[in-house]
N, C-alpha and C positions, 0 to 999 in steps of 0.2 A: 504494500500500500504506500504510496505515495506521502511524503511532509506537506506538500502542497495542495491540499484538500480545499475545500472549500470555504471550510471553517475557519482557517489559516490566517485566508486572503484579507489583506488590511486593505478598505474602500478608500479608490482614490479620487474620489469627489470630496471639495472640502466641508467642513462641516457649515450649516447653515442652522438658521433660526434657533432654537432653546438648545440645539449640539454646540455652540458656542460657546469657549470656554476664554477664561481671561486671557486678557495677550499676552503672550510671549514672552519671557522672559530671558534675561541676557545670559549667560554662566553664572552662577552664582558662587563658584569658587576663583573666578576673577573678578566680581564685586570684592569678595572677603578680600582677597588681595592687598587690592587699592585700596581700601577701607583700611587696612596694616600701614599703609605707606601714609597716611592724612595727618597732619600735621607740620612741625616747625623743625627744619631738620640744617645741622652747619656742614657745608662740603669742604672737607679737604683734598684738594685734585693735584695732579700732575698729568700734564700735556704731554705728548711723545710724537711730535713732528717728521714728518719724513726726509727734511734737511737737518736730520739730528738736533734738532732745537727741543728743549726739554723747560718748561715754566711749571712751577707752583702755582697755585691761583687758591683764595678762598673765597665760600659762597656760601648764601644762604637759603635754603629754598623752602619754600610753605606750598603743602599741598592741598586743598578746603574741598566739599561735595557740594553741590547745589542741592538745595531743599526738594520735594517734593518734582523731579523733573516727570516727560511725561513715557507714560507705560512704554515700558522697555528698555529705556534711556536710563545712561548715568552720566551725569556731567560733573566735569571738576574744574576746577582755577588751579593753576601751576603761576606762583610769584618768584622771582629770584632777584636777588641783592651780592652786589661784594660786601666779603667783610670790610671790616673800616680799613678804612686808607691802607690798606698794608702796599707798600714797595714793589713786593712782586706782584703786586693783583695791579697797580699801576703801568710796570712793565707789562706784562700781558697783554693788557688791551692798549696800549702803548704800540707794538708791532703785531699785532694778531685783530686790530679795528674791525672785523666783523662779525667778531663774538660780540654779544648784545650785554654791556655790565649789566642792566636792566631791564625786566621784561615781565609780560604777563601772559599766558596762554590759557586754552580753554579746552578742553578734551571732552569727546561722547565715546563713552566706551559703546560699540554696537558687537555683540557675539565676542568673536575673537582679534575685532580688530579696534581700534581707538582713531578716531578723527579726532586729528588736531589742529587748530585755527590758526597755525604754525608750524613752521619747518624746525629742526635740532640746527641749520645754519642758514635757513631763510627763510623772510618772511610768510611766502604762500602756504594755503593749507595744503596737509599730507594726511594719509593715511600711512595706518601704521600695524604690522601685523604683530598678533600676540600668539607666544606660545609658555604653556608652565611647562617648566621642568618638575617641579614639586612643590608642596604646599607653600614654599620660601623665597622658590626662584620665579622669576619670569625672565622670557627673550623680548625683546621689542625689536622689530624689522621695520624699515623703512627705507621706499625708493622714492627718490625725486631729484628731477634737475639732472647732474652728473652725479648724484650722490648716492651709493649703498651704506646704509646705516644698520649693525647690530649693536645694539646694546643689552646687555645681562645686568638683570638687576635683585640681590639676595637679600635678603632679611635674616639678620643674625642676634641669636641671643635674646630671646622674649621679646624684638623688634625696636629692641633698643638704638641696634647699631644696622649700616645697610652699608652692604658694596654694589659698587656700579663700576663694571669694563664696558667701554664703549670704543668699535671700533669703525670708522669709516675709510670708505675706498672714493675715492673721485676717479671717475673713471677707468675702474678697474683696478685703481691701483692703490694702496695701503695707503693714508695721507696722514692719517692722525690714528693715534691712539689713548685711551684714558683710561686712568684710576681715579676712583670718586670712593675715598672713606667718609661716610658721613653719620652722625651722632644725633640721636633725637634730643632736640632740644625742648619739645613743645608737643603733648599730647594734640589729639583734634577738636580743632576749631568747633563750634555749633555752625552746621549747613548753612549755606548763604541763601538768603529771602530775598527773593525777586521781584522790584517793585512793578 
């Protein structure tokens, strides 16, 4: 007898009137994720340039959710700041002028991918693919312009602390690489209210 009976078969008509169930929801273990990462976090980075140029840089970055976004949707605000005046965070954007010392972005987490209302080195929106390694890790992939973007980003130690390797290629070719140690400084925000 056959596995494919009739009783089996899943109807491929979609459901309609009172068979309709709530919409759709996104991953719910890449909500929890993001939801781990929300908060006031200090970066300590090193750059690794492909003309052997090697900078320090410190940063700050704040992760926040938007309130009540709409069914299926997860939105976030991504801020970033240098630490104060330090020397090498002045050289940095000193010879490196298109990293942004300042910025704000805006992410929709959709399934396994995140739209973001910005590029990691230019303005236009990207999409961005997601994938877990485990309940700590995530990939983040991104193509745009001449740019291949991976970045890995862990959660270590009751989410205390988080590493980020981030590597891009411009045009096939390895251009930069980064270490980002970064230390929570600041549990999560309460969700931003949308007037």
């Amino acid at each position: 007898m056959s596995l494919f009976t009739a009783q089996n078969r899943v109807p491929l008509s979609a459901p309609s009137g009172s068979d309709i169930a709530q919409p759709i929801q996104v991953d719910s273990s890449l909500r929890r994720w993001f939801a781990r990462n929300l908060g006031l976090w200090r970066s300590r980075r090193q750059y690794l340039f492909s003309d052997d140029q090697v900078y320090h840089l410190d940063m700050n970055l704040k992760m926040e959710v938007f309130a009540e976004p709409p069914a299926g949707e997860t939105r976030y605000r991504f801020s970033w700041w240098p630490e104060a005046s330090l020397t090498s965070n002045q050289a940095f954007f000193a010879h490196k002028p298109w990293f942004e010392q300042n910025g704000v972005m805006e992410a929709t987490l959709w399934g396994h991918q995140l739209q973001r209302s910005r590029g990691y080195l230019n303005a236009d929106p990207v999409r961005t693919r997601l994938r877990q390694v485990d309940e700590h890790e995530t990939i983040l992939e991104s193509h745009y312009q001449q740019w291949d973007i991976m970045e890995h980003i862990r959660l270590v130690d009751q989410d205390r602390y988080r590493y980020r390797a981030i590597y891009s290629w411009e045009n096939g070719e390895l251009a930069i690489v980064e270490h980002h140690h970064e230390i929570r400084l600041e549990d999560a925000y309460p969700p931003i209210e949308e007037s």
